[in-house]
LOZABA-907806 format. One record per residue (C-alpha): residue in three letters; chain; x, y, z. Coordinates in nm, 3 decimals. Each point is the difference from the previous one (the first is absolute). Layout:
REM LOZABA-907806
+-----+---+---------+---------+---------+
|   r | c |       X |       Y |       Z |
+-----+---+---------+---------+---------+
| ala | A |       X |       Y |       Z |
...
+-----+---+---------+---------+---------+
This chain:
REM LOZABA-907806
+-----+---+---------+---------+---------+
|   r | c |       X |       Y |       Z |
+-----+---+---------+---------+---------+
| unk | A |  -0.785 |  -9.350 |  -9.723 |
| unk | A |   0.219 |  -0.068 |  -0.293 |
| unk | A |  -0.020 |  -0.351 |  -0.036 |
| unk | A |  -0.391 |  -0.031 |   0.059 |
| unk | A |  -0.082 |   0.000 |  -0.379 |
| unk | A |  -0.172 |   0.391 |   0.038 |
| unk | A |   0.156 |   0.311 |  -0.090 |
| unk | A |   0.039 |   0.214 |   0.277 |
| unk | A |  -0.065 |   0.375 |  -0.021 |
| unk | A |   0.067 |   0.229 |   0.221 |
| unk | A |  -0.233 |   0.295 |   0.091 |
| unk | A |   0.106 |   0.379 |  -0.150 |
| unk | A |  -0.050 |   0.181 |   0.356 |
| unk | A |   0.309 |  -0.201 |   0.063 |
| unk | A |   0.155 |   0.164 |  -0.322 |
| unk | A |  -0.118 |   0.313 |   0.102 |
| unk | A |   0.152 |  -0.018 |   0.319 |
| unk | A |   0.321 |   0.001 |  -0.167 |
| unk | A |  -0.035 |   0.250 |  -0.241 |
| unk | A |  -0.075 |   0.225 |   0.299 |
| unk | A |   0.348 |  -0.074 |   0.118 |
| unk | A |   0.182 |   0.029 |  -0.276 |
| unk | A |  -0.179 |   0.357 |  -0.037 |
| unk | A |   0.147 |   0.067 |   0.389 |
| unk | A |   0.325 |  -0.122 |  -0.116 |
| unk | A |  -0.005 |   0.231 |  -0.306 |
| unk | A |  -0.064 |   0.328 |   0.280 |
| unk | A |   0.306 |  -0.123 |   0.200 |
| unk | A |   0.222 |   0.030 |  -0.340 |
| unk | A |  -0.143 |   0.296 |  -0.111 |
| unk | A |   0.061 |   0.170 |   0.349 |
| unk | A |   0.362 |  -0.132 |   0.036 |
| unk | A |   0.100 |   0.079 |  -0.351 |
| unk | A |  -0.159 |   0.412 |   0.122 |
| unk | A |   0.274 |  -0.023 |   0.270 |
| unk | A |   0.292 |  -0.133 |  -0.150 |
| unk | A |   0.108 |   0.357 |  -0.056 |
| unk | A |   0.073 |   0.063 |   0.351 |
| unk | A |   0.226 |  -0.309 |   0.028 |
| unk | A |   0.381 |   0.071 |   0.040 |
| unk | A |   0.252 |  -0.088 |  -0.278 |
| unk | A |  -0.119 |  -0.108 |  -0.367 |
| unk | A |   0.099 |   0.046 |  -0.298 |
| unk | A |  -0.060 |   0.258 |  -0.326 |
| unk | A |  -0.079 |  -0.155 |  -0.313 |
| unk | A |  -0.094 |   0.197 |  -0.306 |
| unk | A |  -0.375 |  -0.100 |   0.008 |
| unk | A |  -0.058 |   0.111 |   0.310 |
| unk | A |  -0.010 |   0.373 |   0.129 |
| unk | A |   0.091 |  -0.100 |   0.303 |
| unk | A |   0.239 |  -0.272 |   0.161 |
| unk | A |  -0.188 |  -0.307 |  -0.013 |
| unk | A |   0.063 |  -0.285 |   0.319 |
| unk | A |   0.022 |  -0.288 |  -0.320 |
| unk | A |  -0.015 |  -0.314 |   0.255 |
| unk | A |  -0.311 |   0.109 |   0.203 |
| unk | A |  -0.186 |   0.146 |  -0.366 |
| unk | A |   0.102 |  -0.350 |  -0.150 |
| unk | A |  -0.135 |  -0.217 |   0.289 |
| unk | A |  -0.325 |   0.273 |   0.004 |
| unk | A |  -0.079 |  -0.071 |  -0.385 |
| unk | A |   0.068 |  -0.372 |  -0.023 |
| unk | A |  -0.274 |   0.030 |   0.321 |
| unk | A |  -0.215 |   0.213 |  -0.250 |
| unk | A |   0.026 |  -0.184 |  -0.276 |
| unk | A |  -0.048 |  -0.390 |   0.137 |
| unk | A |  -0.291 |   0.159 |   0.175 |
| unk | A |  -0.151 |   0.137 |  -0.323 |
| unk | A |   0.060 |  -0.365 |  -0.108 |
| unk | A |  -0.157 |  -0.202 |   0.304 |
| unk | A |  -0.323 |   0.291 |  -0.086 |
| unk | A |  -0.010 |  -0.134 |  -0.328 |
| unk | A |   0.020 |  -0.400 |   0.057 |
| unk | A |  -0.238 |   0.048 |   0.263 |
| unk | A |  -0.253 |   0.168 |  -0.231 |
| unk | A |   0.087 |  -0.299 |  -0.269 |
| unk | A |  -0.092 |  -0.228 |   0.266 |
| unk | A |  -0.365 |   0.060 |   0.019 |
| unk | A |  -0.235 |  -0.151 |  -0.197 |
| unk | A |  -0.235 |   0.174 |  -0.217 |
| unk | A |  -0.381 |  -0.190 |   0.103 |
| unk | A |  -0.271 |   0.058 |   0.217 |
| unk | A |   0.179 |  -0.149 |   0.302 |
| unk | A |   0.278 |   0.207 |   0.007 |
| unk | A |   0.246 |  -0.196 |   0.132 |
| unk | A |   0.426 |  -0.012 |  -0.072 |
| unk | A |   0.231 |  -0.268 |  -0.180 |
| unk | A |   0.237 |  -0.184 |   0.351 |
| unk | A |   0.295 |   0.010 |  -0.297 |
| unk | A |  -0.014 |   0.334 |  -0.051 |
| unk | A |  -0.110 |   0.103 |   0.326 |
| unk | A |   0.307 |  -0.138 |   0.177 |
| unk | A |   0.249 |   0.128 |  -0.309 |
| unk | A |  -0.143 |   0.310 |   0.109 |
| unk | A |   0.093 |  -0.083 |   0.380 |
| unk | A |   0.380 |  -0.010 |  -0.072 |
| unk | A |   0.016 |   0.301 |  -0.232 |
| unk | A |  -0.162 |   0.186 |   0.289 |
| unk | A |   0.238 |  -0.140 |   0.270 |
| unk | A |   0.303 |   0.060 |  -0.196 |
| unk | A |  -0.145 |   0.381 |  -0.071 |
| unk | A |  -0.066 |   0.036 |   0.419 |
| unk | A |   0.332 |  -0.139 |   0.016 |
| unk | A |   0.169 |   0.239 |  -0.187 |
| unk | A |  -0.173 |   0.295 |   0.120 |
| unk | A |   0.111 |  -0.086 |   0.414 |
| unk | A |   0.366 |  -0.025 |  -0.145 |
| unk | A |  -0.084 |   0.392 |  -0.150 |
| unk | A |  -0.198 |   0.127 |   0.334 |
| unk | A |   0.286 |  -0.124 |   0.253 |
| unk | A |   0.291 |  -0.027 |  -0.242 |
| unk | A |   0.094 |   0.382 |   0.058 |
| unk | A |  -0.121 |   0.052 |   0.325 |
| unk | A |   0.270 |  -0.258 |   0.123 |
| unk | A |   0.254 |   0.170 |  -0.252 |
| unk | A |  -0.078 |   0.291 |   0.163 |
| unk | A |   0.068 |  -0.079 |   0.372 |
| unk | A |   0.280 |  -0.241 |  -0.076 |
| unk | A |   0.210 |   0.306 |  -0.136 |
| unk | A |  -0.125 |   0.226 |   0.282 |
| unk | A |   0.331 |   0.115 |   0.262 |
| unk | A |  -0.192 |   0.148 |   0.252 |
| unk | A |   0.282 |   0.246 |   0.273 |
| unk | A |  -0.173 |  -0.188 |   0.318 |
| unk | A |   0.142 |  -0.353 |   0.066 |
| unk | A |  -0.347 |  -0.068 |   0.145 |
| unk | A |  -0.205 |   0.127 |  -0.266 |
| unk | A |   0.206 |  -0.205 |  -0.233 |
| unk | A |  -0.062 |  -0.323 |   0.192 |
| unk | A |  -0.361 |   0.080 |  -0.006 |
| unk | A |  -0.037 |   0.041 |  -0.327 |
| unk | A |   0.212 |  -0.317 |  -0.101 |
| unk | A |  -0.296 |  -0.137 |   0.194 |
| unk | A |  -0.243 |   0.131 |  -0.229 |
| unk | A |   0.144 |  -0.106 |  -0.278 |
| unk | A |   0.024 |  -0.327 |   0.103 |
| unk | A |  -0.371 |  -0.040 |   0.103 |
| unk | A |  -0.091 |   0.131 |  -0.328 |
| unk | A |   0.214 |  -0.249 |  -0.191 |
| unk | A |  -0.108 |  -0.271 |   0.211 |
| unk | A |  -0.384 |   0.148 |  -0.060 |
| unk | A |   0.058 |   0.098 |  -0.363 |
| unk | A |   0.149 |  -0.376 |  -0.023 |
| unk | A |  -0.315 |  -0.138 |   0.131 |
| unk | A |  -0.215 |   0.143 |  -0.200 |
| unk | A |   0.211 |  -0.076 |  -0.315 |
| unk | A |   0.038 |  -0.389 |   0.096 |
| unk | A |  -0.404 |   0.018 |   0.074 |
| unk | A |  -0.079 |   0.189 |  -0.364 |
| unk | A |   0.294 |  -0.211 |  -0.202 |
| unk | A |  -0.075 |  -0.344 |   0.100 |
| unk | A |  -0.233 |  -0.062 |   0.297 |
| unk | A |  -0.260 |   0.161 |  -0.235 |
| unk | A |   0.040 |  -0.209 |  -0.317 |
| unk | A |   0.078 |  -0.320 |   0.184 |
| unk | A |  -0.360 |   0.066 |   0.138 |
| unk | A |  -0.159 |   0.057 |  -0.328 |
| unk | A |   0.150 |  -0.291 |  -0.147 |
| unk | A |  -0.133 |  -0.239 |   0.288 |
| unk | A |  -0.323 |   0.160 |   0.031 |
| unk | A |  -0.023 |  -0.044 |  -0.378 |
| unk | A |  -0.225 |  -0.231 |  -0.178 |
| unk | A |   0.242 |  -0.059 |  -0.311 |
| unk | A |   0.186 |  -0.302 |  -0.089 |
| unk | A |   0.328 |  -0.085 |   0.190 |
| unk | A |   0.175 |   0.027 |  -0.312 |
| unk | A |  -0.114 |   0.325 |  -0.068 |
| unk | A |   0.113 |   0.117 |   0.322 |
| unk | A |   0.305 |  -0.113 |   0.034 |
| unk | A |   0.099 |   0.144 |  -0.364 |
| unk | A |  -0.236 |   0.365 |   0.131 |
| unk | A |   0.286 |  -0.052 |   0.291 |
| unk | A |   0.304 |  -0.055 |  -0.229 |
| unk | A |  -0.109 |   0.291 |  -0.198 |
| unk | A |  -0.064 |   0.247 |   0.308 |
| unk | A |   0.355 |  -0.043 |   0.123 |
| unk | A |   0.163 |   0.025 |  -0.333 |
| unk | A |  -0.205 |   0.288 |  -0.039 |
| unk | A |   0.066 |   0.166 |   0.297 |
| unk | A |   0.419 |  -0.050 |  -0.003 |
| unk | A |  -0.019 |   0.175 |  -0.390 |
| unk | A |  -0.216 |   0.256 |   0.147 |
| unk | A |   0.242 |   0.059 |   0.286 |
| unk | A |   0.296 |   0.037 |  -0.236 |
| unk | A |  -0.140 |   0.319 |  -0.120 |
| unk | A |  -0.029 |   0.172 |   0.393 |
| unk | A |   0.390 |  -0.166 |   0.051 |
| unk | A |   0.160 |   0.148 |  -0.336 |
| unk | A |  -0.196 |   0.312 |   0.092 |
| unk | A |   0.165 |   0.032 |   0.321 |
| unk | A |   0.347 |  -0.070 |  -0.152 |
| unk | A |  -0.036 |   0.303 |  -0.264 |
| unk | A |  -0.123 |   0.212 |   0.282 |
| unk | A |   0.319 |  -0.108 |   0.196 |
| unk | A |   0.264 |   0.077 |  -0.271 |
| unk | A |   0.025 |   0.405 |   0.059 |
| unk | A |   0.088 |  -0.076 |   0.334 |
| unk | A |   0.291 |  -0.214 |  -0.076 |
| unk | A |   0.091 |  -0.275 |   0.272 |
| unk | A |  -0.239 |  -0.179 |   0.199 |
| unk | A |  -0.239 |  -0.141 |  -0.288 |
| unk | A |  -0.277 |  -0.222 |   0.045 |
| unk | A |   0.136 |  -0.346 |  -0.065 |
| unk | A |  -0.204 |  -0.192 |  -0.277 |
| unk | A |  -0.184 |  -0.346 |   0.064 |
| unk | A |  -0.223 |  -0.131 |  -0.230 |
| unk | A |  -0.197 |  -0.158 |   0.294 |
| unk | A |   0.003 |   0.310 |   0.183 |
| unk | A |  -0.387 |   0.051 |  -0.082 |
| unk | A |  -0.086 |  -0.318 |   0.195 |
| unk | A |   0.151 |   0.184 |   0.310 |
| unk | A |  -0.055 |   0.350 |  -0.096 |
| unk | A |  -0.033 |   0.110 |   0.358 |
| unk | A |   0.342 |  -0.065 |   0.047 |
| unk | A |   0.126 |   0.241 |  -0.198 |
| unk | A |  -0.201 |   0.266 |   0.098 |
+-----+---+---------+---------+---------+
């Protein structure tokens, strides 16, 4: 391991492995940001032909871009000889870049979905209770699978890591300051959205991207 006098090198199929997801990831945003046009409300801005939905685009190309960036440190990572094999440093920078891109991209996929049937007044009492119900059980799924990309996954990598303790714990540091300044840019999105519609704006909280499901 890391304190057995050998530098350790991890093989590029694992590497590869993620590029393949981050490529998956990069289908997901494409194909949300294709159906943002048939989402309710938005607003116009000069740029834009249309109205644009400015929270869900922002959270879809932070996910684009951060995944462009994991692509990129992963493809640093590998080392250029006969063996073929990938730098742990980079390799596991990579691993947080990619988390905090998934992360971003489950807050764009189930962000308006729950928007959607939260501000849905159905005439049947019993149609309304039903739905509440599936809004919940996508919050509490969307939830999951935000606490499981956000910090079961990097808490993983960092374990499973061969790289100092140091560096680890400061790889940590960094992923959580990076993902609350990431965040701010989804939560002042939403506010801006909010303002044509006068009351009722999303309150801000600069540690709102360390619970983001919560204000779904």
């Amino acid at each position: 391991m890391a304190g057995s006098g050998r530098k350790v090198r991890v093989a590029v199929n694992v590497m590869r492995a993620r590029l393949t997801m981050l490529g998956f990831n990069l289908a997901i945003i494409t194909f949300q940001n294709s159906q943002a046009k048939l989402f309710q409300g938005g607003i116009k801005l000069s740029g834009f032909r249309d109205v644009i939905h400015l929270g869900t685009g922002t959270v879809l190309v932070c996910a684009a871009a951060l995944s462009l960036a994991a692509m990129a440190v992963f493809l640093a990572s590998a080392i250029i000889d006969e063996n073929g094999l990938c730098e742990p440093y980079c390799l596991l920078a990579g691993d947080l870049l990619m988390y905090l891109a998934l992360s971003q991209t489950v807050i764009g996929y189930f962000g308006p979905y729950l928007d959607a049937i939260s501000g849905e007044v159905l005439p049947d009492a019993a149609s309304s209770v039903l739905l509440g119900r599936i809004g919940l059980a996508m919050q509490v799924l969307g939830g999951t699978v935000w606490c499981l990309v956000a910090y079961a996954g990097p808490i993983v990598a960092l374990l499973r890591s061969p790289c100092s303790r140091p560096m680890m714990v400061l790889l940590m540091l960094v992923y959580l300051v990076s993902l609350v300044a990431i965040g701010q840019f989804w939560t002042i999105a939403r506010i801006v959205e909010a303002t044509p519609s006068g009351p009722g704006l999303p309150s801000y909280n600069l540690l709102a991207p360390l619970v983001a499901p919560l204000y779904w």
